[in-house]
N, C-alpha and C positions, 0 to 999 in steps of 0.2 A: 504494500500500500504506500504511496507515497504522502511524504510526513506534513509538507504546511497545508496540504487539503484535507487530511484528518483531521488536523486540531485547530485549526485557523488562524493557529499562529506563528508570527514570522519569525527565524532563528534555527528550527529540530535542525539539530544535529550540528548544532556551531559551535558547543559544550565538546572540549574535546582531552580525555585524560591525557595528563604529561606523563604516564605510566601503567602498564595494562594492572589492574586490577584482581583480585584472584576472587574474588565475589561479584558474579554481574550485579548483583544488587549497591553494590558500594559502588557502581560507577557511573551512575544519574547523574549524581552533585558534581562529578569530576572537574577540576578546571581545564580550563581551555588550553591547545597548542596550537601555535600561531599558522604554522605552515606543516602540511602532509610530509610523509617521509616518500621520497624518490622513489620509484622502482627500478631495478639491477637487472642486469642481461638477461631474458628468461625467464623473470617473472612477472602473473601476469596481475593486472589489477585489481586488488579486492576493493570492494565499497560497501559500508554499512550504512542502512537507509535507515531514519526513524528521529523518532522525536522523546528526548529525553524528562520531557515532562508530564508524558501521556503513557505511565504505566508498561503494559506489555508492549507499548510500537517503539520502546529504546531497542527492540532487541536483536536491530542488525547493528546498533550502534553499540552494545555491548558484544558482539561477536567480534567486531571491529577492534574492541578497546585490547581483549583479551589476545587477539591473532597478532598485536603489534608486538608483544612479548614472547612470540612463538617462530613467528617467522624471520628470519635474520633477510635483511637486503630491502626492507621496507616492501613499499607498491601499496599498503592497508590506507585508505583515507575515507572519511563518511561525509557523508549525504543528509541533508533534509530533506529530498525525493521530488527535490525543483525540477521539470522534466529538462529547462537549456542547462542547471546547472550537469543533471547526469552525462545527457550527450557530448558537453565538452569533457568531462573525467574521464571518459570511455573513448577519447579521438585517440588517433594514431597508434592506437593498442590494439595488439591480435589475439589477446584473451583477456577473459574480467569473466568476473565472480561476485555478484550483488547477492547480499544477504538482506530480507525485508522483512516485513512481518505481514501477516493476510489473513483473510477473513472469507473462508470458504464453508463455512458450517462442520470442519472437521473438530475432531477433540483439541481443546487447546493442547499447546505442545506439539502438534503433529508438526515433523518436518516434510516440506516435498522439494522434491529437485527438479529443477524445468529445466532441458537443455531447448532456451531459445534461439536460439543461431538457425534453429531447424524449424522449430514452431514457436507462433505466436504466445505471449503471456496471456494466461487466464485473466480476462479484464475484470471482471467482477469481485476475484478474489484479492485484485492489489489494485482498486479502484480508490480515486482521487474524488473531489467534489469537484461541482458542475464548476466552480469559480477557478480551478486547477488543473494542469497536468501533471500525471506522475509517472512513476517508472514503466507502467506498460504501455501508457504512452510514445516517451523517451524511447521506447524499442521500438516502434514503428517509423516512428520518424526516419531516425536511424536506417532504417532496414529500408525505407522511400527513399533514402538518399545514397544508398550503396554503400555507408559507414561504418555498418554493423561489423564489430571485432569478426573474425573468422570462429572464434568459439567462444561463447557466449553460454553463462550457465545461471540460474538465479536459484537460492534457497529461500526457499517462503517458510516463514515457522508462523503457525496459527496463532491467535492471542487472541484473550477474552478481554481485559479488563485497561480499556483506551483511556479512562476520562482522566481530566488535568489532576497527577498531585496523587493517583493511584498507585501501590506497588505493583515491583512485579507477581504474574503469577507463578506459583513454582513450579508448575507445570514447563510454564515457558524457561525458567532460570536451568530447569535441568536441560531442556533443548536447544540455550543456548551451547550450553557446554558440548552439546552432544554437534551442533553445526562449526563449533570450535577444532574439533576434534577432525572432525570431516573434509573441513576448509582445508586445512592445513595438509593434509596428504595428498587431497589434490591437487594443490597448489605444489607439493614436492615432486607429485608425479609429475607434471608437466615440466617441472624445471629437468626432473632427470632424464624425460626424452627429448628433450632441445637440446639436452648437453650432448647427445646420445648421437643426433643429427648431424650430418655430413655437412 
């Protein structure tokens, strides 16, 4: 779901730890870092989408907080799920990895894996308000204008509990940890077959 069209307000995701966290719940309040970390030869761009003051939608942005502690050589930076900010994070890059949060009537916590590079995002499940574009938007665009990364993959993790000032749910806190987990091997795998490349 993309983050200023859920909560209508301007900022998700501008909250950024100077340090990954070991409880996604301790890393809402995190302060801010001023500029993303770089990404390195072969790696490909993660993005955490969400909004840190609206409960369970922080939690590509706590996937985000956690993967910068895990993965060496940067490439991790997040999102309020502005659709021109996505499609400039995602140019000249030939992978990326958006971690969101969505609302498709499965069990909170459920994670799913979308490889969109091939198919379209579930609109309704990461749907924006009428006043906004969000990230499945941002992938269309993209994909009308011939920009779209060559692989292209998004983790949607379900969330119940959006309104301003709500915690996370634990449902969602264990599915962070569990798309932390996730992120990060696939993001090794791909480094280890680039290196692998001729």
């Amino acid at each position: 779901m993309s983050g200023n069209s859920r909560s209508g307000d301007a900022g998700r995701g501008e909250d950024r730890p100077s340090g990954p966290p070991k409880d996604p719940r301790a890393a809402a309040g995190g302060p801010p870092s001023p500029h993303p970390s770089p990404a390195t030869p072969h790696a490909p761009r993660v993005i955490g989408v969400g909004n840190r003051l609206r409960g369970d939608d922080a939690a590509g942005l706590l996937v985000a907080d956690l993967l910068k502690g895990k993965l060496a050589g940067g490439g991790v930076v997040t999102s309020d799920g502005d659709a021109a900010d996505l499609v400039i994070l995602w140019e000249e890059v030939d992978s990326v990895i958006v971690i969101d949060a969505m609302v498709s009537g499965r069990m909170p916590g459920t994670v799913v894996r979308h490889d969109v590079a091939a198919d379209p995002l579930p609109v309704d499940a990461f749907a924006g308000s009428s006043h906004h574009f969000g990230l499945a938007e941002a992938l269309e665009i993209s994909r009308a204008l011939g920009t779209l990364p060559s692989r292209f993959v998004v983790y949607g993790i379900e969330v119940e509990a959006t309104s301003l000032g709500t915690p996370l749910s634990p449902q969602v806190v264990d599915a962070v940890h569990c798309v932390v987990d996730a992120v990060a091997a696939e993001v090794e795998g791909i480094r280890a077959a680039a290196s692998r490349a001729p």
